[in-house]
C-alpha positions as CSV (number, residue, x, y, z in Angstrom):
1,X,1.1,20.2,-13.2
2,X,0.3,16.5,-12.7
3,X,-1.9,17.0,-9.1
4,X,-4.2,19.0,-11.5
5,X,-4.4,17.3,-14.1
6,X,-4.9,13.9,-12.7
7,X,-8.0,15.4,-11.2
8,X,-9.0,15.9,-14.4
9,X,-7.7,12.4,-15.9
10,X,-6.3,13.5,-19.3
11,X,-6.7,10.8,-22.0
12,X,-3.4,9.2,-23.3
13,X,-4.3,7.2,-25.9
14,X,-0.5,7.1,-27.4
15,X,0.2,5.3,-24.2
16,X,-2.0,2.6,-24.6
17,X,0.5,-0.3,-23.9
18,X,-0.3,-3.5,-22.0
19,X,1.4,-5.8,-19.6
20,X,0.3,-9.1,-20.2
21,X,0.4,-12.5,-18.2
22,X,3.6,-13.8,-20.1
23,X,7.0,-11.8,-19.5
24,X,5.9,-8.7,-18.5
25,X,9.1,-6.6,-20.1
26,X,8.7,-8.6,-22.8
27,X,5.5,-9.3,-24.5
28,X,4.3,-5.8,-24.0
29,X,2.1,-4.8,-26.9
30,X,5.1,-1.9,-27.9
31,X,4.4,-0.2,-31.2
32,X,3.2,2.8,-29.4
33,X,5.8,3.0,-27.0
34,X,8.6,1.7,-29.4
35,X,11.6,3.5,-30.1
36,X,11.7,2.2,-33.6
37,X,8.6,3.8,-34.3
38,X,7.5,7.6,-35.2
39,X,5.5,8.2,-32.1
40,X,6.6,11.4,-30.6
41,X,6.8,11.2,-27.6
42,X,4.9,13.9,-24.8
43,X,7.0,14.2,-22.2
44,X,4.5,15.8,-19.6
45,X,1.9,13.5,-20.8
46,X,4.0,9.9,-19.8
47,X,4.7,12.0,-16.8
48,X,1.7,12.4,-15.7
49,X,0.8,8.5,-16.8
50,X,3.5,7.8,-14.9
51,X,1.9,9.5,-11.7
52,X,-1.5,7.6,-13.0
53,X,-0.7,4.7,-12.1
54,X,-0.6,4.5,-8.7
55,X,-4.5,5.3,-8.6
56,X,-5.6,4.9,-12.2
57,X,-6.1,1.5,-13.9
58,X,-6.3,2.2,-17.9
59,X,-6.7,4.9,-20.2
60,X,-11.1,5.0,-19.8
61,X,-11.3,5.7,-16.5
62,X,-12.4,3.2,-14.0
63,X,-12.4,0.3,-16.8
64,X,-11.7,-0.2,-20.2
65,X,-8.7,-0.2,-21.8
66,X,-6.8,-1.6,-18.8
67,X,-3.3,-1.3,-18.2
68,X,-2.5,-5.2,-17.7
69,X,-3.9,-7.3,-19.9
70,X,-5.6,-10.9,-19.0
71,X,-6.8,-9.9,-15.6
72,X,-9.7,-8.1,-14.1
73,X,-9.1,-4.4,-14.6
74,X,-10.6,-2.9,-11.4
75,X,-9.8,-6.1,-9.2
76,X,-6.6,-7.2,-10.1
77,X,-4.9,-4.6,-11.6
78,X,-5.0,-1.5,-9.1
79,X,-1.7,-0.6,-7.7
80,X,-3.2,0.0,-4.4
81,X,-5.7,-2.8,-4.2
82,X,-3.4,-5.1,-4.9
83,X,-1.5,-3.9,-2.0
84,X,-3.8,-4.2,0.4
85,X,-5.2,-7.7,-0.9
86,X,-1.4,-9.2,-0.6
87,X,-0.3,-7.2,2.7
88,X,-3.6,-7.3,4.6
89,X,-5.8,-10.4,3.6
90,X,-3.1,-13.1,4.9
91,X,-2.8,-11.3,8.2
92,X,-4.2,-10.8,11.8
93,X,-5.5,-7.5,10.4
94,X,-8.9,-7.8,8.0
95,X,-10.6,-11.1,6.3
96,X,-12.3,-11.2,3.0
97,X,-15.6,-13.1,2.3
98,X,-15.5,-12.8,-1.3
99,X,-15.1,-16.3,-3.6
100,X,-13.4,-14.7,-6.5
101,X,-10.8,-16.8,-8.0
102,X,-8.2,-16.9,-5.7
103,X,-8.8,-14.8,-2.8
104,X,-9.9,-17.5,-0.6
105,X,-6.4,-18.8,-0.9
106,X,-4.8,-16.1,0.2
107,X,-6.5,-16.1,4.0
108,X,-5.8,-19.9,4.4
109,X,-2.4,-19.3,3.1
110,X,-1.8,-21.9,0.5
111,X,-1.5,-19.7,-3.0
112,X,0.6,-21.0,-5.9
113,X,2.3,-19.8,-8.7
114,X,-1.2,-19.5,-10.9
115,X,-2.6,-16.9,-8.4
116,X,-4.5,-14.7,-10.3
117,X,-4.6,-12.0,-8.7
118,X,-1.1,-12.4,-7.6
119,X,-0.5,-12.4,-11.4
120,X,-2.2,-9.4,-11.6
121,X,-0.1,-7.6,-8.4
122,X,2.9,-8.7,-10.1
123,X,2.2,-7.5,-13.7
124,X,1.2,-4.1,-12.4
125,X,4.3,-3.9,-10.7
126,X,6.1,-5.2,-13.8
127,X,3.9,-2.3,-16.0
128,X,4.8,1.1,-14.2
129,X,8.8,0.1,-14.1
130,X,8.5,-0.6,-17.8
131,X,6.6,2.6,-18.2
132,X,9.3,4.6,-16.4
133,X,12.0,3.0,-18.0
134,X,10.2,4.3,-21.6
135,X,10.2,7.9,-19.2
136,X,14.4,8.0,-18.6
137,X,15.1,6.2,-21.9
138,X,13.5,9.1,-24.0
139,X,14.6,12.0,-21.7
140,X,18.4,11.1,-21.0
141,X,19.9,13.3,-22.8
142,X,17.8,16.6,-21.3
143,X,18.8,18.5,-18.8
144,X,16.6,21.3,-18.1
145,X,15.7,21.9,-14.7
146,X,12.2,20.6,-15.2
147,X,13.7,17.5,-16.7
148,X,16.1,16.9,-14.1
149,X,13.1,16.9,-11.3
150,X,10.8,14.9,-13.7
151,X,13.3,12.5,-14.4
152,X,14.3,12.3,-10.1
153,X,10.0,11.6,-10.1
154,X,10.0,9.1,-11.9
155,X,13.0,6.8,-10.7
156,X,11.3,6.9,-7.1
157,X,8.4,5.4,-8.1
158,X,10.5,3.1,-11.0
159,X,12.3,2.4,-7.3
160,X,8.7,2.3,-5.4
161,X,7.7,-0.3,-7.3
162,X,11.0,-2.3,-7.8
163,X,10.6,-2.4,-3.9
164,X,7.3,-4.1,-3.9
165,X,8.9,-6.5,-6.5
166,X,11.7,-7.1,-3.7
167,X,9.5,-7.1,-0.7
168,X,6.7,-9.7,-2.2
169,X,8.3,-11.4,-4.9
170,X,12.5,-11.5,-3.4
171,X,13.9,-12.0,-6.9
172,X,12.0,-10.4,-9.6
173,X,13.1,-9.6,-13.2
174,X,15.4,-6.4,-13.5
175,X,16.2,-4.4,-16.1
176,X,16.6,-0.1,-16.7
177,X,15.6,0.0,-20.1
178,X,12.5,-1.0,-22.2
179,X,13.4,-4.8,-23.9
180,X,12.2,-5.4,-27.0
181,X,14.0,-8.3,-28.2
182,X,15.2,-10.0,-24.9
183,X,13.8,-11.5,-21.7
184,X,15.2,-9.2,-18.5
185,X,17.5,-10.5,-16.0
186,X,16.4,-12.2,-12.5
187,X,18.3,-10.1,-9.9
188,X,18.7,-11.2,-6.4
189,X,17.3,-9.9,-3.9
190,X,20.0,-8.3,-1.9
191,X,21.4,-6.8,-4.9
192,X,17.9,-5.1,-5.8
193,X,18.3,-3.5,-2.2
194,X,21.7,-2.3,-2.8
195,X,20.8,-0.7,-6.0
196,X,17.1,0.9,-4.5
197,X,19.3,2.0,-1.8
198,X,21.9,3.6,-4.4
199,X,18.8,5.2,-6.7
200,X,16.9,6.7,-4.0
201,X,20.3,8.6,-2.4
202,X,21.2,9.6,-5.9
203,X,17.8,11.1,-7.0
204,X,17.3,13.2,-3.6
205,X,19.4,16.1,-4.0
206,X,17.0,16.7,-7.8
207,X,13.6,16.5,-5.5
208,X,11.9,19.0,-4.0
209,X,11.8,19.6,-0.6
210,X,9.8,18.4,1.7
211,X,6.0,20.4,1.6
212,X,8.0,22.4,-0.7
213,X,6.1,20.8,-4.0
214,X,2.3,20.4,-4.8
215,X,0.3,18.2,-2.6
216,X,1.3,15.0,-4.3
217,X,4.4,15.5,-5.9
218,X,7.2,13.2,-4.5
219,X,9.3,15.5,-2.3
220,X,12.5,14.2,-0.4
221,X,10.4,13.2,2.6
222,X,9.3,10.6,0.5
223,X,12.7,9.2,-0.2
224,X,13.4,9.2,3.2
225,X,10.3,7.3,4.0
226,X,10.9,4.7,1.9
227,X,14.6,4.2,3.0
228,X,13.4,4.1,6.7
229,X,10.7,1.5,5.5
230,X,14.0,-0.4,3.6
231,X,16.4,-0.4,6.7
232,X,14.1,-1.2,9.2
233,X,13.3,-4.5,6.9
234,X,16.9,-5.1,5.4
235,X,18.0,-7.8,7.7
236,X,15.1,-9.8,6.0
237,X,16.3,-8.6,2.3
238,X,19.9,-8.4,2.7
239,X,21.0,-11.3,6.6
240,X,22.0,-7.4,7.9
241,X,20.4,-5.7,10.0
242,X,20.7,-2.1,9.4
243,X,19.1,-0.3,12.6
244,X,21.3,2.9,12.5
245,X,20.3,3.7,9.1
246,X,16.1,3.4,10.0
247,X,16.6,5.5,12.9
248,X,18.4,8.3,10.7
249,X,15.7,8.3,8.1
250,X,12.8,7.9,10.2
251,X,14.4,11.0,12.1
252,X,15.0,12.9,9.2
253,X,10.8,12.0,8.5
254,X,9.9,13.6,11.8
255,X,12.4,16.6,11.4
256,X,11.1,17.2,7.9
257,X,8.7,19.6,8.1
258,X,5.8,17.3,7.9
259,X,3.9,17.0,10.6
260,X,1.0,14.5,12.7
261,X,-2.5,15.1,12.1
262,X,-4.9,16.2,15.2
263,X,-7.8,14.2,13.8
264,X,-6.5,10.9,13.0
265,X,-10.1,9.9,11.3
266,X,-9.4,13.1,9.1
267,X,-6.7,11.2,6.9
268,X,-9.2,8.8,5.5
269,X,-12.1,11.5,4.1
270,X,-13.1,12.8,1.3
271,X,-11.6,16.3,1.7
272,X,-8.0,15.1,2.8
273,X,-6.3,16.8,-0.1
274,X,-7.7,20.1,1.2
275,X,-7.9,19.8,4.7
276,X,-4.4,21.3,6.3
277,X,-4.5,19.6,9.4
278,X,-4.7,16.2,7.9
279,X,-2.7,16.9,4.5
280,X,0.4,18.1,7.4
281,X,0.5,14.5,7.6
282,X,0.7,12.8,4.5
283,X,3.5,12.7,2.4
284,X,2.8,10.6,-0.8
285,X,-0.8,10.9,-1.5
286,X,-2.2,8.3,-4.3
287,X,-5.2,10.9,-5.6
288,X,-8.6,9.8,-6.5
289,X,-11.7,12.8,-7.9
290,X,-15.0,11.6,-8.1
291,X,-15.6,13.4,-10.6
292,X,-12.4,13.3,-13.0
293,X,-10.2,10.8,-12.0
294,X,-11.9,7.3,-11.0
295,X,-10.7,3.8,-10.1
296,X,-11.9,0.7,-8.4
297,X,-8.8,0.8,-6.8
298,X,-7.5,3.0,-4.6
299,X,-9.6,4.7,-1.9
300,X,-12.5,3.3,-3.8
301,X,-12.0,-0.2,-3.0
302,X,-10.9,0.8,1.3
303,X,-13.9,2.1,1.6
304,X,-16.5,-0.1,-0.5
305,X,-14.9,-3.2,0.5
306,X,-15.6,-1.9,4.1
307,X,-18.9,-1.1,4.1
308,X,-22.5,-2.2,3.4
309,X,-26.1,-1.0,4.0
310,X,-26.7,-0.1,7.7
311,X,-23.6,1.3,8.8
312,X,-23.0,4.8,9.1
313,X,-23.1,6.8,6.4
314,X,-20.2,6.6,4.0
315,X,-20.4,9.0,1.4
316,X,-21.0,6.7,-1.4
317,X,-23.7,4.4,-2.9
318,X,-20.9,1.8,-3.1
319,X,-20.9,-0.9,-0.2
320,X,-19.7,-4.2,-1.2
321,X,-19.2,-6.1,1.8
322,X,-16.2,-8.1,1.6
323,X,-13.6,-7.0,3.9
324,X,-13.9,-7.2,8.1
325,X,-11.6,-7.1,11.5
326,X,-10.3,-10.4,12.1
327,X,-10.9,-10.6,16.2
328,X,-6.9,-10.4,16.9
329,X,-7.3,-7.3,15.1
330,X,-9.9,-5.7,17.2
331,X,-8.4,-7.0,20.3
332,X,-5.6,-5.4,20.0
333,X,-7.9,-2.3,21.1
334,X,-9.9,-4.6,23.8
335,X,-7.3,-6.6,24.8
336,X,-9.5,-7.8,27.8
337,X,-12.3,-9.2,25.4
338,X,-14.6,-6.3,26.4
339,X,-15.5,-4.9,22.6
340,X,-19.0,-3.6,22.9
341,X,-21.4,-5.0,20.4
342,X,-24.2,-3.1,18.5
343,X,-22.5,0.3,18.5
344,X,-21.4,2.7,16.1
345,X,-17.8,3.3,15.6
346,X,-18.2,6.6,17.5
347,X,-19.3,4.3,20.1
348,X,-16.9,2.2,19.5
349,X,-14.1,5.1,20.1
350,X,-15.1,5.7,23.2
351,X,-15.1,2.3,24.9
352,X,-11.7,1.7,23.3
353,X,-10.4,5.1,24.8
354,X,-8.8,5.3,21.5
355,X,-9.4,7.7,18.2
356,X,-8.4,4.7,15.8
357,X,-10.7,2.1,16.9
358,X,-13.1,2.9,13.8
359,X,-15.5,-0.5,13.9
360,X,-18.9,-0.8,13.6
361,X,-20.3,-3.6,15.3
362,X,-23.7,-2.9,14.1
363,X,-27.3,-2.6,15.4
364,X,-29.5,-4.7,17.7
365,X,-31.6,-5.7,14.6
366,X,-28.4,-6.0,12.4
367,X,-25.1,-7.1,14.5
368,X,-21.8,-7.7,14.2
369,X,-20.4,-11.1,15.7
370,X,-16.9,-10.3,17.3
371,X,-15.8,-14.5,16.5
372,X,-15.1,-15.2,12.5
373,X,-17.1,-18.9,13.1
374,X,-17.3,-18.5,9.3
375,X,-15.2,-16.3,7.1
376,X,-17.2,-15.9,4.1
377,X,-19.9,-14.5,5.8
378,X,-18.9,-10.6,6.0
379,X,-21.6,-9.7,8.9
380,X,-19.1,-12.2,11.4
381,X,-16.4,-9.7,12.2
382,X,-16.6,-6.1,13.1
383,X,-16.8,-3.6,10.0
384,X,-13.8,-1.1,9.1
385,X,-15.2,2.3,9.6
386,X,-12.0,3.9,9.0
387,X,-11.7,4.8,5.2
388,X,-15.3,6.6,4.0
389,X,-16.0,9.3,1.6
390,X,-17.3,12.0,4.0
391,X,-16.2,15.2,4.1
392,X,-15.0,16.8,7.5
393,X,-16.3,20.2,6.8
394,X,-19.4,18.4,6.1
395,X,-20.1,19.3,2.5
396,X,-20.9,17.0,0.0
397,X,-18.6,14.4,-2.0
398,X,-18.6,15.6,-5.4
399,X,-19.4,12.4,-6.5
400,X,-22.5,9.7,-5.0
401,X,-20.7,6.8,-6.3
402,X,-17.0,7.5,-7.1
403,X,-14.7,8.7,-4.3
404,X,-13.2,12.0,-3.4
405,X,-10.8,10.4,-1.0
406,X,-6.8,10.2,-1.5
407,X,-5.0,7.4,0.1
408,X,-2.4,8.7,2.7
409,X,0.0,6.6,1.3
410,X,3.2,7.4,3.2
411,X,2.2,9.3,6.2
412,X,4.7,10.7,9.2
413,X,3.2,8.6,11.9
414,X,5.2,5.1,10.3
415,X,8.0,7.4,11.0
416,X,7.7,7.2,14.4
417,X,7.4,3.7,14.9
418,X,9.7,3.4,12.5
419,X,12.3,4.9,15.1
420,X,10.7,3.3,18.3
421,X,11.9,0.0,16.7
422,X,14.7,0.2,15.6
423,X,16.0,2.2,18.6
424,X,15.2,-0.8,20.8
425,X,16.6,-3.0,18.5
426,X,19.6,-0.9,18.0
427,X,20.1,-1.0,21.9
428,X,19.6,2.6,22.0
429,X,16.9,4.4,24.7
430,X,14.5,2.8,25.8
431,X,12.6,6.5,26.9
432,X,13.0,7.8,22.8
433,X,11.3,5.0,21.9
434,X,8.3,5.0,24.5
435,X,8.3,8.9,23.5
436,X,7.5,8.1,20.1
437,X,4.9,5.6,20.6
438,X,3.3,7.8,22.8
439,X,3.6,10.7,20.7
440,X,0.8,8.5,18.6
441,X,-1.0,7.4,21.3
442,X,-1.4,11.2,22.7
443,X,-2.9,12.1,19.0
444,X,-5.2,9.3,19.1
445,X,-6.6,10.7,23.0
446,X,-5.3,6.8,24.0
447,X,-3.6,6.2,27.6
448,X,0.2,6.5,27.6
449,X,2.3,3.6,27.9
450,X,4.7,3.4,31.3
451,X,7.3,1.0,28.8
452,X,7.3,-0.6,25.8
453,X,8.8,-4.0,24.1
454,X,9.0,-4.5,20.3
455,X,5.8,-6.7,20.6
456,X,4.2,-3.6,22.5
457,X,5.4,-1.6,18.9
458,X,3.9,-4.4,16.6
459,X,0.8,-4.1,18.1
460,X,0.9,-0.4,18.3
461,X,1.5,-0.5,14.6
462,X,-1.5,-2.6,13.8
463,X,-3.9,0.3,16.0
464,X,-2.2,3.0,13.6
465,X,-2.1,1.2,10.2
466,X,-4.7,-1.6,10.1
467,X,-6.2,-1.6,6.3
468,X,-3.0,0.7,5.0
469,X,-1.4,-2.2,3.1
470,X,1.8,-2.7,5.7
471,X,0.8,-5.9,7.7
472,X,2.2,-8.7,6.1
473,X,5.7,-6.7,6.1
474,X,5.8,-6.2,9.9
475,X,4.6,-9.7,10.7
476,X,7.6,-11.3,8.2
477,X,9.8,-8.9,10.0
478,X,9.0,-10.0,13.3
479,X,9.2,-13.5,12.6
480,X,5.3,-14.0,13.4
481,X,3.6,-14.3,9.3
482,X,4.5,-17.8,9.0
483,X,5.6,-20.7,11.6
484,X,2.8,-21.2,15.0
485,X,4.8,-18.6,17.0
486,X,1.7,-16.3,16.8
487,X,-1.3,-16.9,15.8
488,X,-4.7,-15.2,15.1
489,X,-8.4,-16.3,13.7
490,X,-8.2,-18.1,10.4
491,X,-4.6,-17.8,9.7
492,X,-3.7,-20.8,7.7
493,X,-7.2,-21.6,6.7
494,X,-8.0,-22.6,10.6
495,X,-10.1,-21.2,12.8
496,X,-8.0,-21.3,15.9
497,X,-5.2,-20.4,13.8
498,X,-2.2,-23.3,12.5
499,X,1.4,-23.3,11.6
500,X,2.2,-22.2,8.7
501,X,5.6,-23.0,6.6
502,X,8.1,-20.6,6.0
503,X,8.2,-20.7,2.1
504,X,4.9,-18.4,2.2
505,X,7.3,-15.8,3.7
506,X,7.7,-14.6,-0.1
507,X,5.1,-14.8,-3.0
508,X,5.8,-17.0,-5.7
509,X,6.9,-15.5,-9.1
510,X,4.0,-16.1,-11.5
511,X,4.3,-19.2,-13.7
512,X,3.2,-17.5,-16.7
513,X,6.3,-15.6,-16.5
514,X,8.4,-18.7,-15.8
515,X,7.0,-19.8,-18.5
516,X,8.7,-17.3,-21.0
517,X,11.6,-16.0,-19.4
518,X,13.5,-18.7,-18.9
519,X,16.0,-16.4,-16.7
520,X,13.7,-16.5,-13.6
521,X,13.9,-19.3,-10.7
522,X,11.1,-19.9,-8.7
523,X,11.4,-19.2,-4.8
524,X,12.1,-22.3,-2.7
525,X,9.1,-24.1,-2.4
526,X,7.0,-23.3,-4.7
């Protein structure tokens, strides 16, 4: 099965196909994907590709032979890096003090259409639909029961990354088959939700159920996660608001069998995939080995980017240094401007009264400054202790350098503040909500909330998901990501914080597609 043998990273040379920086449907190198040709095709082995690519960056492990061509491989080609870098970098969340070619931009909030790393977020997005499409193209006419499931597989994440299309880029290319001879469609954005929303009900009833699969395998809990995450956001996709419909599936989340962890720091270590308290939790893992299955994406890059000689031990030799706290993150757990300096995140913990306040603020001969007076210097800002690659039974990584850790990608806890907000936005009771923010609060051994307003939620939301890639989302949602309605440390390029104009609401399509599909219209502004 696939959560095996990505562990063990099987080589799929035949599959070697690359998404370049033109039209990404159409100036795919083909020939050994193309129908016209006599490749036979391995079913199990595109499936499990398929899987791949959510952790996995090419066909040589952690470099070489890249998916997406004319980009870094390990920095702007992960799925999950790229996710974090566009959701959490621009936000009151985390800051990054690396200079690469256009990060900088993306914390003062002025990117263009020649991102490069936007390039690369988008062409990775662009790569796994076509590699589905090549998936349900060469298996429609099956029907086996195996089939069926595979093929239910991989149109969620065909849909899973059609949404990140939606949610970034608003009107992306579309198309359900593998173009050879033709540049794809632009599809609007309200008609990509309609038909995500129409896929993901479709394939449910072919999934397994929830907990009922392999630890990995996208189970109808995952389905229901990401149509929660789609309602709860539609009036920003679609001008409706669709509360009733986010409260449903973020019930059907908490009623699914799945479960909230006891040890909250448990979901980011090394031995999540075999820990049943903390795997209880997380629905979608994205699976990393340190031994088989390697990426510079992933839970690789949480955790290096994190960390740096002097903090508390990690569980890997890699510590890069690049991403912090901003202070409006940190304050969110020290709201009166009491967080303690030079202590250790288990330190830290404790003066917060809360399980999720992982920051290092470092040591009387190396400290942490809580102010960001510069942001490329990484040591102003408290460190992210959350993500590391120690075990919790306190065994070794398999691995010194390369991470054991899976990412918790979809995990129940959204679920509940899922269903806090849109019951107070849905008028609904005011008590269910509180309930279910304090539900998370009670795990995380934090005082319990007497009442709660959607900017008590928000703010809840950052404490649970800082550094999980969902930022950006909440703040567009909420109004707050652009305008001078809230502001934190450095957004917009400013210290104090500055308004920002709405166009930066969505991403810009890359002009090196623009540039060959002449199909596509930019977003307003750009």
């Amino acid at each position: 099965m696939i959560f095996h043998r990505l562990k063990s990273l099987i080589p799929v040379a035949a599959l070697a196909i690359t998404c370049g920086l033109g039209s990404c449907m159409n100036d795919l190198d083909l020939s050994p994907i193309n129908p016209q040709t006599n490749t036979t095709f391995s079913q199990d082995e595109v499936y499990n590709k398929i899987y791949a690519t959510l952790s996995l960056t090419g066909q040589q492990g952690a470099a070489g032979s890249g998916d997406v061509a004319g980009v870094d491989e390990g920095s702007n080609s992960p799925f999950y890096r790229m996710i974090l870098t566009f959701y959490e970098y621009p936000t009151d969340e985390v800051i990054c003090s690396w200079t690469d070619a256009g990060i900088p931009d993306l914390f003062q909030m002025n990117w263009g259409a020649s991102n490069v790393p936007m390039t690369g977020f988008y062409s990775r997005l662009m790569f796994d639909v076509t590699l589905c499409n090549h998936f349900l193209e060469q298996t429609a006419e099956a029907s086996d029961e195996k089939t069926v499931r595979q093929r239910a597989e991989v149109r969620f994440i065909r849909a899973l990354n059609y949404y990140y299309l939606m949610d970034a880029f608003g009107n992306p290319p579309f198309t359900e088959t593998v173009l050879l001879d033709e540049n794809p469609p632009q599809i609007q954005r309200a008609d990509l939700f309609d038909y995500l929303e129409s896929e993901l009900t479709a394939i449910e009833g072919d999934l397994v159920a929830p907990r009922a699969g392999e630890f990995g395998q996208v189970d109808q809990a995952s389905v229901w996660m990401l149509l929660s995450r789609m309602y709860l956001n539609a009036e920003v996709y679609t001008g409706t608001p669709r509360w009733s419909d986010a409260i449903t599936y973020s019930q059907r989340v908490m009623d699914s069998g799945y479960g909230l962890a006891t040890n909250y720091a448990e979901l980011f270590m090394a031995d999540n995939d075999d820990n049943e308290d903390a795997m209880q939790e997380i629905i979608l893992p994205l699976r990393l080995d340190g031994q088989n299955a390697r990426s510079y994406g992933a839970a690789q890059f949480a955790i290096a980017a994190t960390h740096t000689a002097g903090m508390t031990s990690w569980g890997t030799t890699e510590g890069w240094g690049g991403v912090r706290a901003r202070q409006a993150l940190v304050e969110k757990f020290f709201p009166d401007g009491d967080a303690p300096l030079t202590v250790n995140e288990t330190q830290m913990v404790e003066a917060a009264g809360d399980d999720r306040a992982l920051f290092f603020s470092g040591t009387s001969d190396d400290a942490r400054t809580l102010e960001i007076a510069d942001p490329y210097t990484f040591k102003q800002g408290f460190s992210i202790a959350k993500w590391t690659n120690v075990r919790s039974d306190g065994q070794p990584a398999s691995d010194a350098t390369w991470v054991d850790t899976d990412c918790p990608f979809f995990r129940t806890a959204e679920a509940y503040l899922t269903f806090a907000e849109a019951t107070l936005r849905n008028g609904g009771s005011q008590n269910d909500a509180l309930e279910a923010v304090n539900t998370l609060r009670r795990r995380a051994h934090a005082e319990e909330l007497s009442s709660v307003t959607l900017d008590q939620i928000l703010d809840e939301k950052a404490r649970e998901f800082y550094f999980e890639g969902q930022r950006r989302t909440d703040l567009v949602r909420y109004g707050y990501f652009t305008g001078s309605g809230y502001l934190w440390d450095w957004k917009g390029g400013v210290q104090n914080g500055t308004f920002v104009n709405s166009t930066y609401n969505l991403f810009p399509i890359p002009s090196s597609d623009l540039n060959v599909n002449s199909n596509l219209v930019q977003n307003d502004g750009y």
